[in-house]
N, C-alpha and C positions, 0 to 999 in steps of 0.2 A: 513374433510379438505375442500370438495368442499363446506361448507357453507360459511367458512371461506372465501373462493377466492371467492365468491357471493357477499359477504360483502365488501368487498375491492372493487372487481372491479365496485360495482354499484354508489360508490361515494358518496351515499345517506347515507346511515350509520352511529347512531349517537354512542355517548361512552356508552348507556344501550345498542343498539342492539347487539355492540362488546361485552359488560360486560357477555351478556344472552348465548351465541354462545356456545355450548357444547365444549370444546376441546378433541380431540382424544384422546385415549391411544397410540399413538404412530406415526412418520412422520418419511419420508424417510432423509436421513444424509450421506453426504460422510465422508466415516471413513477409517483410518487405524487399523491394528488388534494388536493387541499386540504379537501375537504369529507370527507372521508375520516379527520381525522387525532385524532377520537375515538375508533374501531373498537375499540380493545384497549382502552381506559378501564376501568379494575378489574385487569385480569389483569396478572400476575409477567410481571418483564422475560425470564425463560425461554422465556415459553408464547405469548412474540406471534409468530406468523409468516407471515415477509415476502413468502410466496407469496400474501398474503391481499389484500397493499397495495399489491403493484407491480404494474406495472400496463406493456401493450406497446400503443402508442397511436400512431397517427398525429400528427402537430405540424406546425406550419409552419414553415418551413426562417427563423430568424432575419435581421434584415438586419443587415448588416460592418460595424461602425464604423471611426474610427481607429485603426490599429495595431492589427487585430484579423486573426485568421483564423478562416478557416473547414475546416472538416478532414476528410477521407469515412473515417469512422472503419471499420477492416479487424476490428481488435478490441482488446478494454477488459477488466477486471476487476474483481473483488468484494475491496472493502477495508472496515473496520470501518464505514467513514462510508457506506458502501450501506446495512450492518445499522442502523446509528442511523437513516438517514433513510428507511428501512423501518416501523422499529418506534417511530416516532414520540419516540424518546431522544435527548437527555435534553428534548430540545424541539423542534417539529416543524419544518422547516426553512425553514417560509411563513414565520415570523419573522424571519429571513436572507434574504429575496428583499423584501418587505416594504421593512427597513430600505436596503437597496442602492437600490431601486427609487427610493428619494426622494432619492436624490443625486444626481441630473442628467438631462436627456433623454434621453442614452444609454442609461442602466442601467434606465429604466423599460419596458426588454422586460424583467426580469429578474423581474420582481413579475408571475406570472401564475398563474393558478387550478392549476396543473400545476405540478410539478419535475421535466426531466427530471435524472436524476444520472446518477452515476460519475465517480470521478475519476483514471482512467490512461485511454490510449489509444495505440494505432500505427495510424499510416492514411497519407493521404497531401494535404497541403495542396490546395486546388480554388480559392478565391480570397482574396487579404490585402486589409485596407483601406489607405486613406489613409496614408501615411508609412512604409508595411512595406517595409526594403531587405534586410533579411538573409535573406528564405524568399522562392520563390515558387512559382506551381503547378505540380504533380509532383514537388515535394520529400518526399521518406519518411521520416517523423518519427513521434518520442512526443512527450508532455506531461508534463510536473509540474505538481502543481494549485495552485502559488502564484497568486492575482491578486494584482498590488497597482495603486494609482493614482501613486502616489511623487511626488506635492504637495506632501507634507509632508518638513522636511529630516531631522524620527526617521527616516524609509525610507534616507538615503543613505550608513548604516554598515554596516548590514544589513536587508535589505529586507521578512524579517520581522517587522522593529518599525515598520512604515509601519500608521499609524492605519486606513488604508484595506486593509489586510491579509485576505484572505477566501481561504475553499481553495474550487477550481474544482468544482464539480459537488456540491456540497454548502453552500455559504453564496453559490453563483451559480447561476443553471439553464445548460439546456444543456451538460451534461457528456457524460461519453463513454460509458455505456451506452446507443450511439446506433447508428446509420447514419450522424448529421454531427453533427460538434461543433464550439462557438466558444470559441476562447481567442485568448488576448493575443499576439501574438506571440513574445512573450519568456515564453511558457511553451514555446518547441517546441526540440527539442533531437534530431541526427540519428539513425534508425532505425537501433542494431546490426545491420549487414550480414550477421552469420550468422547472426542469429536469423529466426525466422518470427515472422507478426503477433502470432500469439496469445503467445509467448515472448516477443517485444520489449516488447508490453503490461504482461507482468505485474511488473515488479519498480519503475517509474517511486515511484509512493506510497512504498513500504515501503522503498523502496534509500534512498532519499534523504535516511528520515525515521530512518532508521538510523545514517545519512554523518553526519549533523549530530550525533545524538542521541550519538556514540559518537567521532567522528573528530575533527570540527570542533573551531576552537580555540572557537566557540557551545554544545561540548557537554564532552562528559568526557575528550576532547583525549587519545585513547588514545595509547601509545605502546610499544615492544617490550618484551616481560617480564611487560605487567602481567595480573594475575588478571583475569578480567569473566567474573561470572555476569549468564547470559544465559537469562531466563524465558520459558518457552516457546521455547525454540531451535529446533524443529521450524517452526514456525507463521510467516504471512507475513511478520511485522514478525523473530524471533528468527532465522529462515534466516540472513536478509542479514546482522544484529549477527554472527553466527557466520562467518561466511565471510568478513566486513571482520576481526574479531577476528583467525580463523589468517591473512589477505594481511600484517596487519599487524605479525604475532611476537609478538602476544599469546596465551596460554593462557585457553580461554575453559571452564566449567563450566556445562555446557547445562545446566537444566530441562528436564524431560518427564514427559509423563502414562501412557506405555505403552511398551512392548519395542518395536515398530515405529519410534512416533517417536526411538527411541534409535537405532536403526538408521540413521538416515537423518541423527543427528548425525554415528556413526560415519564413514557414506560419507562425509561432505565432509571427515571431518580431525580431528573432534575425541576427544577420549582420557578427557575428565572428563566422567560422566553422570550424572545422577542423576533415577530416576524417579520423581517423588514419590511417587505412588500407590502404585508397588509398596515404597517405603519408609515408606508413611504415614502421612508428615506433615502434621497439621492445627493448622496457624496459631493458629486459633479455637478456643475449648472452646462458644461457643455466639455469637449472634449480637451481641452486648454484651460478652463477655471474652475478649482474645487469650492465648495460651498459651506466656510466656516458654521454658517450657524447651526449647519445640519450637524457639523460634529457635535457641537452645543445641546443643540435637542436630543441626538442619539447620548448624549453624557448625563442630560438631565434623566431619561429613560434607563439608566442603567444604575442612578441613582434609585432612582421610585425601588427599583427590584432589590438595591442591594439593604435597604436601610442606611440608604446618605454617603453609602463611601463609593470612591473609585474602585477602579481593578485593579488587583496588587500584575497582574500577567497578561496581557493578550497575546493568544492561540494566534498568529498571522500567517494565513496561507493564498490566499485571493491576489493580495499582491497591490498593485495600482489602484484598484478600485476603491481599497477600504483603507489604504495605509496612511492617509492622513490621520483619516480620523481615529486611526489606530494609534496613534501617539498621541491626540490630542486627549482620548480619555485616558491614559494609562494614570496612575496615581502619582505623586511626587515620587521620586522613587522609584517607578515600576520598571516593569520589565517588559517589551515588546521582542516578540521571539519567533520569528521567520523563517520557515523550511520551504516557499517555493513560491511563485508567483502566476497562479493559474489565470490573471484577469491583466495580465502583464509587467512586463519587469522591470519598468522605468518610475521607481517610484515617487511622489512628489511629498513633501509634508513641511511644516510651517516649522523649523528646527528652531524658533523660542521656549517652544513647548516643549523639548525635548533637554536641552542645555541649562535653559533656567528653573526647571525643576528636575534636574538629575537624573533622567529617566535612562536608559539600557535599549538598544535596540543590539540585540544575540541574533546572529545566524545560527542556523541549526539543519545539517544535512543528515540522512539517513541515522544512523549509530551504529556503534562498535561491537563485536562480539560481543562484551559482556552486555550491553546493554538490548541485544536483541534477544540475549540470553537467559537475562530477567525478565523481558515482556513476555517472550514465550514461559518462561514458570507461572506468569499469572495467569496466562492462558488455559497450563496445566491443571493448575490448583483450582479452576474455576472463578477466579477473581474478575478477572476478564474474560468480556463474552465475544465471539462471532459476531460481526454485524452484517451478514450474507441474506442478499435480498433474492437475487434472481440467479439463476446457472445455466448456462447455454453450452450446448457439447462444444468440441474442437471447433468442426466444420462453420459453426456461424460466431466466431472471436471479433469480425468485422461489427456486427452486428451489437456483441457486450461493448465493444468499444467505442461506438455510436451512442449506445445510449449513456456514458460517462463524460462523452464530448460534449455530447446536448443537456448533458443533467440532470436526467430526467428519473435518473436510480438513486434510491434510497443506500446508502451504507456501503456495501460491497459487492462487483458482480462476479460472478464464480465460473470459471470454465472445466467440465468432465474434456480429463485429456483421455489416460485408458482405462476408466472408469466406464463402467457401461453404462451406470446409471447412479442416482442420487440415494443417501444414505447407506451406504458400503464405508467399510472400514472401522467399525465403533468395536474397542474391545472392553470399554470399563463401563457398561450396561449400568452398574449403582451411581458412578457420579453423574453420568448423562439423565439419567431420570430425575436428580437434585435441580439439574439446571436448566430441564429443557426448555423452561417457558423463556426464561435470557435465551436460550440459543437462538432460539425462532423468532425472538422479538422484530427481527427486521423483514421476517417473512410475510408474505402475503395469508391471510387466512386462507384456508383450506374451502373449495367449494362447498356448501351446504346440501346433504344427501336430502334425495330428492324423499318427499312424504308418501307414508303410506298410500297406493292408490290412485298418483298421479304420474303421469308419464314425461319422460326425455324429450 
């Protein structure tokens, strides 16, 4: 492994010196156990934590199928699908390696007592299988964690609807909370050149799953003008909806839970905030009855911001909590547009509201190569920024994934897999100095050097 990170980090490296590179029998992986996946049995989905169930393990280095690569992960990040396959929600994910597992010789590495997960990565290709002409070794790449097979012809409209449809490091093993990850070839897409590892890492999941959920003619097909409240607009999935919102001359009205995260809507652009908490609003009067007028008042408040009109979109990702009232403000017409259900997935809401004024409620799951294709160009092009708060090495991945359970991170947390340390990998020095202040926006300022004359 340490040739490997020699290789990488000398820059000089060409795709024979990568191709020659011994690779290990084996790298370190944060995994859950399989025998493991009663642990929290009884306890509130608050109180299970994933410091408890991840686990930093040695593995044996998989073997390459067709059309596969193999990847020396630099570094990865913590997305909701960490927390669920941490905390064994909504179901543990040996179910998912299980079912794969019995579909071919291939995939039957995939069913093993172990998972390792994560599903982003930046690193850098080490060897492709059988029929890979587009990548080869020493290519600097992320991932998006579509798998598909696309056997079937549902896959060749859009390849999200392919029967064999699975997200990478979570309904496959060997994901990217790695040292080495194996993906399909046509999951890799080139490394943004001003970014560093751990920044090029983090935005792969949530950029994509945003591009579709919001842009795509597959999602709520935004377009210049229109209203989009966007929940949680601080947080890794609402960052990117906000920041596609204002590229795109939409007017978007973040949610948020605090003065900080309002802050950091401000910084990227945005002009409509609304903090819940400190306006607070409670959806629910108890656990069985939601609280119409609250939807009211929250619709009256979204007037004041907008000058009189409803939302042409809402951003829905919360799930249970907000989903009434997520269709009660939509506009005649509008579009309610759901990628996942973080606060639960039984959703309730008043369907007058929805029927008699023609409203749209769109699911919307990950996206499709091209669509993960285009968010990464915007990434490229500096259109879109990093939203990368905090980065923790391998060894404490327990610990990024605690603080995404509890919610207590702003934007994206970022894990060094064989990165030794932060800021590695930038090779386009001119447009990263264009945009560092976006880069950094969700970082923490810098301690203040101490003055002339006074001591530590």
């Amino acid at each position: 492994m340490h040739q490997i990170l020699d290789a990488i980090l000398s820059a000089q490296a060409g795709p024979a010196d990568f191709a020659a590179l011994p690779l290990p029998e084996s790298y370190r992986a944060i995994t859950v156990h399989k025998d493991e996946t009663d642990m929290f049995a009884g306890m509130r989905t608050r109180d299970k934590d994933p410091r408890k169930s991840l686990h930093l393990d040695e593995v044996p280095v998989p073997g390459l199928g067709p059309g596969e690569a193999l990847v020396a992960v630099m570094a990865s990040s913590v997305n909701y699908n960490s927390v669920w396959s941490a905390i064994f929600e909504p179901l543990p994910t040996f179910g998912f390696l299980e079912r794969y597992g019995r579909r071919s010789e291939l995939t039957k590495r995939h069913d093993l007592p172990y998972h390792v997960i994560g599903s982003d990565l930046a690193g850098v290709v080490l060897r492709t299988g059988p029929g890979v002409q587009a990548w080869k070794p020493g290519d600097e790449v992320v991932a998006h964690c579509l798998s598909v097979e696309l056997e079937s012809a549902d896959g060749h409209d859009d390849t999200m609807m392919d029967p064999e449809q699975r997200i990478w490091g979570f309904e496959t093993n060997f994901g990217g909370l790695a040292e080495l990850a194996l993906v399909k070839s046509n999951q890799l897409m080139p490394k943004p050149r001003h970014l560093t590892w751990e920044e090029a890492a983090a935005p792969g999941l949530v950029n994509s799953t945003a591009y579709r959920q919001l842009v795509s003619r597959n999602g709520a097909q935004l377009k210049q003008g229109d209203n989009v409240l966007i929940w949680g607009a601080s947080g890794g999935l609402g960052s990117y909806a906000t920041q596609l919102a204002l590229a795109g001359g939409a007017f978007p009205v973040c949610v948020v839970s605090s003065p900080q995260k309002a802050e950091i809507c401000r910084a990227m652009g945005a002009e409509a905030i609304i903090d819940r908490d400190a306006e607070g609003y409670r959806f629910w009067k108890d656990e069985q009855t939601q609280d119409p007028r609250e939807w009211k008042r929250f619709g009256t408040r979204i007037r004041e911001l907008t000058g009189g009109e409803d939302v042409d979109i809402v951003f829905e990702h919360p799930g249970r909590e907000t989903f009434g009232a997520s269709v009660f403000v939509a506009r005649k017409g509008g579009t309610i547009v759901t990628c996942a259900s973080t606060s639960g997935y039984t959703h309730e809401y008043d369907n007058r509201y929805l029927w008699m004024s023609l409203k749209k409620i769109v699911g919307s799951h990950f996206a499709n190569y091209r669509e993960a294709w285009e968010a990464n160009r915007l990434v490229a092009k500096g259109r879109i920024h990093p939203t990368l708060s905090t980065v923790y090495p391998l060894a404490e991945t327990g610990q990024a994934a605690h603080d995404v359970h509890a919610n207590v991170h702003q934007g994206k947390v970022g894990v060094l897999c064989l990165a030794p340390e932060e800021g590695l990998g930038v090779r386009d020095e001119e447009t990263r100095a264009r945009h560092i202040d976006a880069i950094n926006r969700f970082r923490p300022p810098a301690p203040a050097a101490p003055t002339k004359g006074t001591t530590s």
